[in-house]
C-alpha positions in Angstrom: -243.2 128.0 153.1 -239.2 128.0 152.6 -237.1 126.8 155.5 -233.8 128.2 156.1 -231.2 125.9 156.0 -228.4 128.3 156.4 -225.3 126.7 158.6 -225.4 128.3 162.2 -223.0 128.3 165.2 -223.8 127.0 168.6 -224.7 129.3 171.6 -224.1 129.6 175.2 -226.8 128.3 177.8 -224.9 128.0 180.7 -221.5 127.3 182.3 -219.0 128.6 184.8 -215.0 128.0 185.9 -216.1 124.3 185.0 -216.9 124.7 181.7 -219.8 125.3 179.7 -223.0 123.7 177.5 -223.6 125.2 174.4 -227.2 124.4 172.5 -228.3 125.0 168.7 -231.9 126.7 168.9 -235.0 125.8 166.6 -235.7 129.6 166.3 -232.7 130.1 164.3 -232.2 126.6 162.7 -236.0 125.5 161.8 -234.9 122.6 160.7 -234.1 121.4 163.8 -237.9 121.7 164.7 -238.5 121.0 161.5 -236.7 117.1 161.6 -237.0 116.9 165.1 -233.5 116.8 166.1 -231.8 118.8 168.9 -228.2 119.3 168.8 -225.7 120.6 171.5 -221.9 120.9 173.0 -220.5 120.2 176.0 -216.7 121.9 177.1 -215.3 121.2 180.4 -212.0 123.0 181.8 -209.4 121.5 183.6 -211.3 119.9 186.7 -214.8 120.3 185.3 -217.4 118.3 186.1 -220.9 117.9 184.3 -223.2 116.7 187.6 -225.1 113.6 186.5 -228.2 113.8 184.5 -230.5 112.1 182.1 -232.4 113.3 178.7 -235.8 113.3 177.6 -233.9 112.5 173.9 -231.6 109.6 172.5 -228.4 110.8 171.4 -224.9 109.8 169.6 -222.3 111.7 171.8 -218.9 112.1 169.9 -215.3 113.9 171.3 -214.6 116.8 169.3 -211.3 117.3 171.0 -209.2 116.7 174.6 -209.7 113.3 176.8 -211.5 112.8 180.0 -213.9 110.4 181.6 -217.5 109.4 181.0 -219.9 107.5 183.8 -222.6 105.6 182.1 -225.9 104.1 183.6 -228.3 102.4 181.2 -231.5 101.5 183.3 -231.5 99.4 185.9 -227.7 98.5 184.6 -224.7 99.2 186.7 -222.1 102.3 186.2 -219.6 102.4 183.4 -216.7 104.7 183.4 -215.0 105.2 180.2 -211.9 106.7 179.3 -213.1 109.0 175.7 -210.9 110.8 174.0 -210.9 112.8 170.2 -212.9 110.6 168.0 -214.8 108.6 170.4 -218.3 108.0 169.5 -221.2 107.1 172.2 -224.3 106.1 171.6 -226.4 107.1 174.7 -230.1 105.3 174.3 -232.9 106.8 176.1 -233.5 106.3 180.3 -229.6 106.2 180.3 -227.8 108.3 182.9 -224.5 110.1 182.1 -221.6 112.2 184.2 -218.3 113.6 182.3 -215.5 114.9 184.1 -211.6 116.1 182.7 -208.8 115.5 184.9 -206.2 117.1 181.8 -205.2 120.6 181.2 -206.7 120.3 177.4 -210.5 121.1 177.3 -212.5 118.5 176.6 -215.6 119.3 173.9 -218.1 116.4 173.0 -220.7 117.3 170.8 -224.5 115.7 171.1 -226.7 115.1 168.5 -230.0 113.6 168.8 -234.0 112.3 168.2 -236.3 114.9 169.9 -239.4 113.2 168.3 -240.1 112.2 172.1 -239.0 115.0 174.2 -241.0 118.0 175.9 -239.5 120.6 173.0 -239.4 119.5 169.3 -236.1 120.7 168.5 -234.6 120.8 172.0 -232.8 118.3 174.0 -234.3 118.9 177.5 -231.7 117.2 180.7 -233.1 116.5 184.2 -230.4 116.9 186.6 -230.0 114.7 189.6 -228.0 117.5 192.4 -227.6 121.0 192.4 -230.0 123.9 192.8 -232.3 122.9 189.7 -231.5 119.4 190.4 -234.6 116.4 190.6 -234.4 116.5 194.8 -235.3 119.7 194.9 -238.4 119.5 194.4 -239.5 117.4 196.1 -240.5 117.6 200.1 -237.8 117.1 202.5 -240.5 114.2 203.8 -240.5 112.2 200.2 -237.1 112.6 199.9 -236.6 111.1 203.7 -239.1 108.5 203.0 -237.1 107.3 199.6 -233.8 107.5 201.0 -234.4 105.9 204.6 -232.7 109.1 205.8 -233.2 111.7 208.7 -234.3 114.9 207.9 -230.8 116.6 208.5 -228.9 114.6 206.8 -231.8 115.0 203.7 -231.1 118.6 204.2 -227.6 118.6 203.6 -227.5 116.6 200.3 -229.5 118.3 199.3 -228.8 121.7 199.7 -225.3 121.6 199.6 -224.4 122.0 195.4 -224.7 125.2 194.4 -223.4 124.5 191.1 -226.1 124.5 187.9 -225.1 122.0 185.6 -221.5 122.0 185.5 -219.3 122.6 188.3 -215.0 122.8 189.3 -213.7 120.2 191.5 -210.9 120.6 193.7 -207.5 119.8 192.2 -207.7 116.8 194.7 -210.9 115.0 194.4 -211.2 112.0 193.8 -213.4 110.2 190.6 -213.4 107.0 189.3 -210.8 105.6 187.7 -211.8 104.5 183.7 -212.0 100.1 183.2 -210.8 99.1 180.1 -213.2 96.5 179.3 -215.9 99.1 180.0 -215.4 100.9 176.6 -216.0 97.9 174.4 -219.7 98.0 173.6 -220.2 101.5 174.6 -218.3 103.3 172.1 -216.1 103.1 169.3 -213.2 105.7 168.3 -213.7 106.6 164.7 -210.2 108.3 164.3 -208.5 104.5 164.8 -211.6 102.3 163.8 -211.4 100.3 160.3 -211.7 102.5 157.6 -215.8 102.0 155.0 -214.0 104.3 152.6 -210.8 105.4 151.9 -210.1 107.1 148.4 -206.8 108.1 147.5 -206.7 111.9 147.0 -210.6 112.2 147.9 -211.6 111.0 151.5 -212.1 108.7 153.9 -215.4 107.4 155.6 -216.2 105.8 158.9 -219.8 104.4 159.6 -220.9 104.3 163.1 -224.1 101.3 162.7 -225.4 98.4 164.9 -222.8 96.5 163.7 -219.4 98.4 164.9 -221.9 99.6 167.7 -224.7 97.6 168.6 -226.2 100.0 170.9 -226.8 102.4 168.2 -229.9 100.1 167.4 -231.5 101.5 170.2 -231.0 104.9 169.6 -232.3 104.7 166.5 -229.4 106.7 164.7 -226.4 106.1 162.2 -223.9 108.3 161.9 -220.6 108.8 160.4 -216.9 110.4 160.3 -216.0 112.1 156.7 -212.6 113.3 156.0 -212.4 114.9 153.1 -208.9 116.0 151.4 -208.0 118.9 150.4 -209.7 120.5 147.4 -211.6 117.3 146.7 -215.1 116.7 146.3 -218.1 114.8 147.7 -220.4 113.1 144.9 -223.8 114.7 145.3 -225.7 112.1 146.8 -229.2 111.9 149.2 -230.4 109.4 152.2 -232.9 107.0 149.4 -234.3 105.6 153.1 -236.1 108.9 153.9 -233.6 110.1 156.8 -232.3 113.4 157.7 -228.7 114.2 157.6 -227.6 116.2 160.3 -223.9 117.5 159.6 -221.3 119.3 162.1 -218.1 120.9 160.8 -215.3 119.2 162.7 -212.5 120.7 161.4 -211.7 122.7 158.1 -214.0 124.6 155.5 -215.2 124.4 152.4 -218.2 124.9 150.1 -221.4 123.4 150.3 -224.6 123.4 148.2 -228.0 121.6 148.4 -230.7 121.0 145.8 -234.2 120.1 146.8 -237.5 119.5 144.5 -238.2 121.2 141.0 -234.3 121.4 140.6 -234.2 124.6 143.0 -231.0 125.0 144.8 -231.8 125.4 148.4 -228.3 126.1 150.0 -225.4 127.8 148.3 -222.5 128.8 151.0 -219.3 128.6 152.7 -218.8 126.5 155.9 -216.1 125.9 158.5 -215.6 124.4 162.0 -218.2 125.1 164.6 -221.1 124.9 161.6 -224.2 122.8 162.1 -226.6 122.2 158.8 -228.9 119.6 158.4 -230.3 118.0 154.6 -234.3 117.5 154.8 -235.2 114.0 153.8 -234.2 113.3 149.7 -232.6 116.5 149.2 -228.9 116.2 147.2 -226.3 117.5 148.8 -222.5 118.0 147.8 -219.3 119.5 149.3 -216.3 120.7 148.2 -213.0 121.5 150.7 -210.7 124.1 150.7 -207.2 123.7 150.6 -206.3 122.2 154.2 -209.4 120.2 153.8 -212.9 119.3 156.0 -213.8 116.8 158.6 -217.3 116.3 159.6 -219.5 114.3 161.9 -223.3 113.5 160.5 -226.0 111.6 162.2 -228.4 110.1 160.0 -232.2 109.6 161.1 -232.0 105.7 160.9 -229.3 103.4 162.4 -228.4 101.6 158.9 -228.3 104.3 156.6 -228.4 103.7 153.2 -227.3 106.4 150.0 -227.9 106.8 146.5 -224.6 109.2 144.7 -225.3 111.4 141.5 -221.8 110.5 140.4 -218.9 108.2 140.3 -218.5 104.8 139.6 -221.4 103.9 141.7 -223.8 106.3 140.7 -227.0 105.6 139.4 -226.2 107.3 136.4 -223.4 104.5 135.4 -226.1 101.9 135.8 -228.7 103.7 133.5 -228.5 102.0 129.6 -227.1 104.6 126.6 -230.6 105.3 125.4 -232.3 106.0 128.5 -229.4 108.1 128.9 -229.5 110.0 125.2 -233.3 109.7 125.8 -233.4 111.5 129.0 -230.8 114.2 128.6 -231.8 114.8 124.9 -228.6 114.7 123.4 -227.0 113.1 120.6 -224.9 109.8 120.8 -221.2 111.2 121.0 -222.4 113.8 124.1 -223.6 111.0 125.6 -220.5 108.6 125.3 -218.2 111.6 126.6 -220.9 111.6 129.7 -220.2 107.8 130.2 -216.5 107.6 129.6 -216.1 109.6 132.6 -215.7 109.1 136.5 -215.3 104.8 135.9 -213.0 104.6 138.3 -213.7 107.2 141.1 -216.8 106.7 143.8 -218.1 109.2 146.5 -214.9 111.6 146.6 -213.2 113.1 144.0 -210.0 114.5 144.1 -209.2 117.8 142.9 -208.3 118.5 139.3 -204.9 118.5 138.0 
């Protein structure tokens, strides 16, 4: 049976004056079932505030635009509040505890990606919220709650019941958070707008690896991932994850082209994609990409924290390793085709800039 792997846009769960979560669905991007990966975005308004809550899934969290404030609680570990802005990546393990909040008039939009090999939907990030209405409290008897608190049954009552808010609620101009510590973002995430560039091709692209060592905690999550800018007009080598990982793509910024090619040569994916778009690569499958004109960011998590790639082209590609005869041998062509073949791309790797 085909899956579709057709680029789809995100869709409204929930939200309010605060903001709102957005949340790809399995039913209309199998693959997400299919990989077990869940994939979701979170935009909060001037004063918004996304309660505290935790996930039945490890994620890589990373700012698609606007600043604000992230609290952080690994287990039994105390709270860290970050300053994030554009280009922050955060690598949220599993059992950790997270608030966001944006005191600027810019919205702030951080997009999750993430393992749902674990959670209670394949395909699904599920949260448990702490307050509000649907909150973890609420469940229970006003008696447990009492006996876990040490509190009185009024006062039990009223923090309780007192956020009406689902999710995602507007503070007062006035309140009060915490203020972000510096030295509480080293460790916890790593901005890959400003970070030291993996790649940089002049004309093509530029590449920045998110791995356990730029960000240790990725290790535990169990995830790589990466920030591609690709310039205008230029391409991306085909190329596939040779460790058997999924790549999981979103559109940051620009368009382009894409296709993908999986087994018996069949080209799986032929179409246009811009910002917003969410695709994902099953495990061994080539992809490429080319840009349009203003070029194409994108953000990809790969299933494995140390991701490793084989390209189809370039200086690096296996083809520039493979001796003359194999080559002539395996395309079935005579001697001078096959020196044209080799003579070109020497220099170029990964991205190629557009023709002249």
């Amino acid at each position: 049976m085909e899956i579709d792997l057709t680029p789809k846009l995100a869709k409204k769960i929930y939200g309010g004056d605060g903001g709102a979560y957005h949340s790809w669905c399995p039913s209309e991007l199998p693959m997400l079932k299919e990989g077990n990966i869940g994939a979701a975005k979170l935009f909060l308004e001037k004063n918004g505030f996304a309660l505290p809550r935790y996930s039945d899934s490890a994620k890589v969290a990373y700012v698609l635009q606007g600043s604000g404030v992230a609290g952080i609680i690994l287990p039994e570990k105390e709270e860290k509040v970050l300053a994030i802005k554009k280009g922050d990546a955060i690598a949220l393990p599993f059992g950790v505890t997270t608030w966001w909040y944006n005191k600027e008039d810019t919205e702030l939009g951080i997009l999750f990606l993430g393992d749902t090999k674990t959670a209670h939907k394949a395909g699904c990030f599920t949260d448990m919220f702490l307050t509000g209405p649907n909150g973890i409290f609420t469940g229970f008897s006003t008696e447990f709650v009492g006996r876990a608190w040490d509190l009185d049954e009024a006062t039990v009552k009223t923090l309780v019941g007192s956020q009406s808010g689902k999710g995602i609620v507007k503070l007062p101009a006035d309140a009060k958070m915490p203020e972000p510590k510096k030295d509480h973002y080293s460790g916890m995430a790593l901005n890959c707008i400003e970070a030291p560039l993996d790649v940089d091709i002049k004309g093509g692209g530029k590449v920045v690896v998110l791995n356990t060592k730029n960000l240790p905690l990725v290790g535990e999550v169990g995830l790589g991932a990466d920030l591609v800018m690709l310039n205008g007009g230029a391409m991306c080598s085909p190329g596939f994850s040779c460790d058997s990982a999924l790549q999981v793509t979103y559109i940051v910024r620009g368009s382009g082209r894409v296709q993908v090619v999986g087994v018996d040569g069949k080209r799986v994916l032929e179409t246009t994609i811009k910002a917003g778009n969410l695709f994902i690569v099953p495990r061994f499958f080539v992809v490429s990409k080319i840009s349009d004109p203003d070029g194409m960011d994108w953000f990809s998590i790969i299933t494995t924290p140390n991701p490793i790639f084989t390209h189809l082209a370039g200086r690096t590609s296996v083809w520039k390793a493979l001796s003359p005869e194999v080559l002539r041998a395996s395309f079935n062509v005579p001697a001078d085709v096959e020196e044209k073949f080799s003579s070109k791309r020497k220099a170029e790797e990964i991205f190629f800039p557009p023709p002249n």
